[in-house]
C-alpha angles and dihedrals in degrees: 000000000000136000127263121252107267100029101152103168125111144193135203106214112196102207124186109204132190113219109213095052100035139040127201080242091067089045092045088045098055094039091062083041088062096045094260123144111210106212108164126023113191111182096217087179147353136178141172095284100025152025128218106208133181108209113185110207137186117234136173095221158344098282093037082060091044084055097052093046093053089054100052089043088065101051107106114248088025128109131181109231102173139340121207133154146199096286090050097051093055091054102042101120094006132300091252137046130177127244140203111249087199123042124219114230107156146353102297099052093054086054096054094042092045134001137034091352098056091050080076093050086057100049095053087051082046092061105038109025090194084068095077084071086070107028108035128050083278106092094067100017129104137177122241105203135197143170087186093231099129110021106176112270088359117067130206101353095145131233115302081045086051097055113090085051092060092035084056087049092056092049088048083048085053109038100042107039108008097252122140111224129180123207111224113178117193128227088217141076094187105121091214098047097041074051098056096034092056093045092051078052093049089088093069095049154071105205142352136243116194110201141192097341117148133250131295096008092062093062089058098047091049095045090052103041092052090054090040089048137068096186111072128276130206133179096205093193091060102031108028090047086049094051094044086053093046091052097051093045089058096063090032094062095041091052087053092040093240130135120231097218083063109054137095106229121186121206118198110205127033108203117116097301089048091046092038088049093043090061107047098050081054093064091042086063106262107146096179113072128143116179116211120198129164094298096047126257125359112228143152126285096046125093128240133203085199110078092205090061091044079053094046101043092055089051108035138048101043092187092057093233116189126191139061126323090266084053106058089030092082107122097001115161094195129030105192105186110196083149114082144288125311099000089119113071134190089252086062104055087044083062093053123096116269125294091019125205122206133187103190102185110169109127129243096006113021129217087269131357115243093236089066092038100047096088097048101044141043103216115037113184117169127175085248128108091211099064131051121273099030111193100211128165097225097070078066119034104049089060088045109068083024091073093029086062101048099048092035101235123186096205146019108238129193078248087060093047101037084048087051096047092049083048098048088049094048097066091073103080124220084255095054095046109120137143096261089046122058099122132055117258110255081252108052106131095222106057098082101048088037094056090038089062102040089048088044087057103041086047088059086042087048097046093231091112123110100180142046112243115204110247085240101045107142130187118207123237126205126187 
């Protein structure tokens, strides 16, 4: 066995060994055997009988460390005390902290942070509730909230579970546009009470991301906390997956010479992110959408238990297809998978108009791998970094609330999204353009100040901003 080019994971086995049965060679020696590659060996203790050793190894995978573990397991005089690798360690004690902006160092500045001098700082909020945008976190915080009932890739593995995903979500909010976030994970899935929960947090906030609740559920909480709240409210998983997507069609379709507004375009799966794409490709003009979920196409004329489909069938599918998603693909000119792996086959995208483009999102596998789909399709986008075109939210969502809290917005309007999709795509120059480059990389330096303009501008246009915003206001981006 050996390990692929570019492995780039690694583990950090704890051995206890005893001295007299077994030798670092045998361990070493298993360990190549096994395809491991030992780049790194800490004594953490030793004594007259045992050692205590921490041997870093490269490995490929999950199972290729398991392996590894189970040989030297079985050595005699060798146990295994604790495995850990590179992902663990960053999260050992939380990803975040926070952290004081002004240091105490004597008297008078206790007295100014706390009291006498804050009582001042309340009664002028007090006075005049609007003030706690400028003089409290506020005014660059936002709450990051789960119930932990569709984790990407996970399912419903409920809140503590959920936790390092919204943790890595604060961390995206702070290194790429500036934006404290706090992750706050629910231990309830009732849609009232996550409503009334989120609404007795608004005080402490600027704005609000909803992450990784299930549909339908999600589509409610959001609805009624946008009415109930008068800070904005954004369910990442439905509208940052439909901007990203937006952003990466538009250059799509100009690098084939089609126009949007003329293609047929075919969405599998039809949970937030299908309904939220849907949507939003409505507003940029496409006429020609049929949604597929597990019983075929959703038209009109059949009735639906699920409100969101009733929704969707009067709006969408003007044709009124029926069938199986190999059915109503024929002359497509787009497939978007938001659904799961392998539904999409080879037989499918020959049926598809010519120069297909296809956004298979499904993560971590998506509905079919580029590697099987290149010679059938011109444009080929997946939710994944190791592949080209990667349709990832955070391309979307940093910019976002960086722009809604500068210029104080109250909502989040179809103006907002559709500005921050044309932004994101217009960081890839006409030069740039290819097929295996129709969306910015996660680290372009441009997209967030880019998106935070263009949202800044369409929230004036759309009468939803609170504050002026200098022509020249900048936000500082750090990677």
């Amino acid at each position: 066995m050996s390990i692929p080019a570019g492995a780039n994971t690694r583990i950090i086995l704890r051995l206890e060994m005893n001295k007299q049965i077994a030798s670092f060679a045998q361990i070493a020696a298993v360990i190549g055997e096994s395809g491991g590659d030992i780049v790194a060996i800490d004594v953490t203790r030793s004594d007259q009988v045992t050692t205590v050793r921490d041997i870093t190894v490269n490995v490929y995978d999950k199972k290729h460390a398991d392996l590894i573990v189970q040989a030297a397991g079985r050595l005699a005089g060798v146990r295994v005390l604790q495995v850990s690798d590179q992902t663990f360690l960053m999260h050992i004690g939380g990803k975040i902290e926070m952290t004081p902006k002004t240091p105490i160092k004597n008297r008078d500045d206790l007295s100014r942070v706390y009291t006498p001098g804050v009582a001042q700082v309340c009664l002028a909020i007090h006075e005049k509730p609007s003030r706690a945008h400028s003089l409290t976190i506020k005014r660059n915080t936002i709450a990051v909230v789960s119930d932990g009932s569709a984790v990407l890739g996970l399912g419903n593995i409920g809140p503590e579970a959920a936790m390092p995903v919204m943790e890595g979500k604060a961390v995206l909010f702070k290194q790429f546009a500036g934006v404290d976030a706090f992750p706050i994970c629910l231990d309830t899935q009732d849609t009232d009470e996550i409503v009334r929960i989120v609404k007795a947090l608004a005080p402490t906030f600027g704005g609000i991301n909803l992450e990784d609740i299930s549909a339908p559920r999600c589509f409610e909480i959001e609805r009624r906390l946008i009415e109930d709240l008068d800070i904005p409210v954004f369910h990442d998983d439905q509208h940052g997956t439909a901007v990203v997507l937006l952003a990466g069609l538009l250059n799509a379709v100009k690098l084939v010479g089609k126009r949007l507004e003329d293609c047929k375009v075919v969405v599998c799966g039809i949970g937030a992110a299908g309904t939220a794409c849907t949507k939003i490709l409505m507003a940029a003009g496409v006429r020609n959408i049929v949604g597929v979920d597990r019983n075929g196409a959703i038209a009109s004329g059949i009735p639906y238990e699920n409100e969101a489909w009733s929704w969707y069938a009067e709006h969408t599918n003007p044709q009124r297809l029926t069938g199986s998603l190999s059915e109503v693909i024929a002359g497509a000119d787009v497939f978007i998978g938001v659904s799961g792996p392998g539904v999409l086959k080879i037989d499918d995208l020959k049926k598809m108009a010519q120069d297909p483009i296809v956004f298979a999102m499904a993560n971590p596998t998506p509905e079919i791998l580029p590697e099987e789909a290149e010679p059938y399709v011109r444009v080929m986008a997946t939710g994944r970094s190791d592949y080209p075109n990667q349709i990832n939210n955070v391309l979307c969502f940093p910019g976002i609330f960086r722009g809604i809290l500068d210029c104080r917005a109250s909502r989040v309007t179809e103006e907002m999204k559709l500005a921050a999709a044309q932004a994101i795509a217009s960081v890839v120059t006409e030069e740039e353009l290819n097929e295996h480059y129709i969306i910015p990389s996660v680290f372009n330096h441009s997209v967030v100040e880019r998106v935070r303009e263009a949202v800044i501008k369409a929230a004036i246009e759309s009468g939803v901003a609170r504050k002026s915003v200098p022509a020249n206001g900048k936000v500082i981006v750090s990677l």
